[in-house]
C-alpha positions as CSV (number, residue, x, y, z in Angstrom):
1,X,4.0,-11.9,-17.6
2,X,3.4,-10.2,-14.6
3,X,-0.3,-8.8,-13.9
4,X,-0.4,-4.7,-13.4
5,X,-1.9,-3.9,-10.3
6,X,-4.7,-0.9,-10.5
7,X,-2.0,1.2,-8.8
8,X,0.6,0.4,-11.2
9,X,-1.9,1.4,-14.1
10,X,-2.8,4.4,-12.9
11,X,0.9,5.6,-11.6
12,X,1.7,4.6,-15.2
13,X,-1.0,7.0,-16.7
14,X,-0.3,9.8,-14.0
15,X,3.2,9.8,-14.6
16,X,3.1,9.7,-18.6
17,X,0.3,12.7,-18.9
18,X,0.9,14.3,-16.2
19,X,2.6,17.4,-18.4
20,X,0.0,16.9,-20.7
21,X,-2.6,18.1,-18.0
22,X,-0.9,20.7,-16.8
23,X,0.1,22.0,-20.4
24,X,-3.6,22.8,-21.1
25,X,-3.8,26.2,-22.7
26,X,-7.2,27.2,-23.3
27,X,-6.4,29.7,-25.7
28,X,-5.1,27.3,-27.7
29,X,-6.5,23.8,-27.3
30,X,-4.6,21.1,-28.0
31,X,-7.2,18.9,-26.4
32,X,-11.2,19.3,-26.3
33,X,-11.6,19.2,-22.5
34,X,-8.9,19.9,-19.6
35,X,-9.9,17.5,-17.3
36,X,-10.6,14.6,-19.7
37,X,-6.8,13.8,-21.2
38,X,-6.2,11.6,-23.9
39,X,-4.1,8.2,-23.6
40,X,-2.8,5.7,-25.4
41,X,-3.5,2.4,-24.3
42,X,-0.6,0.7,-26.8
43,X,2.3,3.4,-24.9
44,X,1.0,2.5,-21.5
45,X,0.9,-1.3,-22.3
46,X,4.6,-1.0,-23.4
47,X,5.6,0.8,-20.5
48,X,4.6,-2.0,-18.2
49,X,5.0,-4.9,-20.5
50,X,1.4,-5.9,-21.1
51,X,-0.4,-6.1,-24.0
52,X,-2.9,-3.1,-25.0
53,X,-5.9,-5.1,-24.6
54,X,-5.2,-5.8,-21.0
55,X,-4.7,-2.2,-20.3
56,X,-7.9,-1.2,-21.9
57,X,-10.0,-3.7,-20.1
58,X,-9.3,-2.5,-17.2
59,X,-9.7,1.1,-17.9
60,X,-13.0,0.5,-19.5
61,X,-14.5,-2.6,-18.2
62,X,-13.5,-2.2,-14.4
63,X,-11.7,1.5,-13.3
64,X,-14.9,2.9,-15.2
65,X,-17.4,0.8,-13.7
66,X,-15.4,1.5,-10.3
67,X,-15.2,5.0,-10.1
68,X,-17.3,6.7,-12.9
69,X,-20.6,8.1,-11.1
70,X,-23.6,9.5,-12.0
71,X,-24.3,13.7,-10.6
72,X,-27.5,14.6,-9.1
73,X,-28.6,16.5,-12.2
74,X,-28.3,13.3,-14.2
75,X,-25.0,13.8,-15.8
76,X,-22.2,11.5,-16.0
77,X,-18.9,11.9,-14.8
78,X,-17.0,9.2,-16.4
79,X,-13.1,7.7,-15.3
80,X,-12.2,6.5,-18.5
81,X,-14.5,7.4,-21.8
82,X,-14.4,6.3,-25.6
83,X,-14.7,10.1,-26.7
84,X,-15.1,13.7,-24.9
85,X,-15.1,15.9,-28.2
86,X,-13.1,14.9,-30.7
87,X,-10.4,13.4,-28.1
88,X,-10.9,9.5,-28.1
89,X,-9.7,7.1,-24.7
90,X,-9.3,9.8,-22.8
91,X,-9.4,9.5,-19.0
92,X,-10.4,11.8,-16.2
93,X,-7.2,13.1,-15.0
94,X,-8.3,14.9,-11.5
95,X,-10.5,11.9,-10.5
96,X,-7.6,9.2,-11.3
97,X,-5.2,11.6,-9.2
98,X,-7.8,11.0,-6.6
99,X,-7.8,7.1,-7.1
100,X,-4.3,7.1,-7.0
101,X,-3.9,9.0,-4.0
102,X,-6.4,6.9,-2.5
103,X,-4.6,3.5,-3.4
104,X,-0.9,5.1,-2.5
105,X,-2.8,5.9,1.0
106,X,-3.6,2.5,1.8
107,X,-0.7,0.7,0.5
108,X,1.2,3.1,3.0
109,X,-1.0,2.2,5.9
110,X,-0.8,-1.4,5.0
111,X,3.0,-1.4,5.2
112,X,2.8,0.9,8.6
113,X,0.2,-1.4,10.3
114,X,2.6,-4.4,9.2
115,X,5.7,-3.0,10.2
116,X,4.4,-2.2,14.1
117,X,3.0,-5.8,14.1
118,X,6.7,-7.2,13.1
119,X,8.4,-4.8,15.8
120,X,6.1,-6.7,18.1
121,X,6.8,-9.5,17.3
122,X,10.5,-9.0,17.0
123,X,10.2,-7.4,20.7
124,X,8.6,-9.8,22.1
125,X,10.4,-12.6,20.9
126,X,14.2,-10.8,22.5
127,X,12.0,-10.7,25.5
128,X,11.2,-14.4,25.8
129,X,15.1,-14.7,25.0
130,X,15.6,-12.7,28.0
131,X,13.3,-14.1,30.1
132,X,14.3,-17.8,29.6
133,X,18.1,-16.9,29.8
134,X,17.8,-15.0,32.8
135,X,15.6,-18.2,34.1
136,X,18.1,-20.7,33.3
137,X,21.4,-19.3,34.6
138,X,18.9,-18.5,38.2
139,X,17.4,-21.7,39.1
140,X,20.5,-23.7,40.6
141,X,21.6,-21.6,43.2
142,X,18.4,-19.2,45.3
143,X,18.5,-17.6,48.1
144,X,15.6,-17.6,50.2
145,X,16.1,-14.8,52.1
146,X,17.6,-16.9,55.2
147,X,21.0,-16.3,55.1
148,X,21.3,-20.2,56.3
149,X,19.4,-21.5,53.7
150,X,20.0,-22.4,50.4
151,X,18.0,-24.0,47.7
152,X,20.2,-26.3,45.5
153,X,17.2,-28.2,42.9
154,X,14.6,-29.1,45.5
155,X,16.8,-30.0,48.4
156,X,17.3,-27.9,51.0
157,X,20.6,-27.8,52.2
158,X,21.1,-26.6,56.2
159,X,23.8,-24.4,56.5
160,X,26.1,-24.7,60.3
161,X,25.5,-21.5,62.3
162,X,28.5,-19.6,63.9
């Protein structure tokens, strides 16, 4: 069994009630708040092949603690509650857009930063190629200039002048 990433929770839930959130009608509620959408943890758990448990733990034990935050007036703003109305697990649709977006962000600048650092070192290692091939094929036979001199692996061989 292979542990769900945060990310792969919440692209999960985002892409399973995303209609569902946008379907709000507030002349005829289907739901008791907009913002707060209800889930099920059993549907998400099947979707990635976890149990339900595992899915709810994380919602509610760390996503909550994580990124549910207290206003200035005192009121909470919760990432994943129990209840809002008579709607039960529901979880704060615009702020786990937000977490997602935040967590897609950094996976992409992960992958960036990584990518230049391989192109580095893929560069660098055709130019030691380069360099050492181009010393080889060099070192037997260099002219120093003096048209009757030539360096033949440190012996220096006098040429006869016409």
């Amino acid at each position: 069994m292979r542990i769900p990433t945060d990310k792969d929770i919440l692209k999960t839930i985002y892409k399973m009630y995303l209609s569902d959130f946008e379907n709000f009608d507030h002349d005829n509620k289907t739901r008791s708040s907009k913002i707060y959408v209800p889930i099920e943890c059993k549907a998400i758990a099947k979707n990635l092949k976890v149990d339900p448990d595992i899915v709810f733990g994380r919602l509610y034990y760390h996503l909550e603690k994580q990124h549910g935050y207290k206003q200035n007036d005192g009121s909470l703003v919760h990432f994943f509650t129990l209840s809002v109305g008579s709607d039960v697990k529901s979880v704060n649709f615009p702020l786990l857009t937000s977490v997602l977006a935040g967590l897609l962000h950094e996976q992409r600048k992960f992958w960036i930063s990584t990518s230049i650092a391989v192109l580095a070192l893929v560069v660098s290692a055709i130019s030691l190629t380069v360099s050492l091939g181009n010393e080889g094929g060099s070192s037997n036979n260099n002219l120093n200039g003096d048209k009757n001199t030539v360096q033949q692996e440190h012996s220096t061989v006098f040429l006869p002048v016409k």
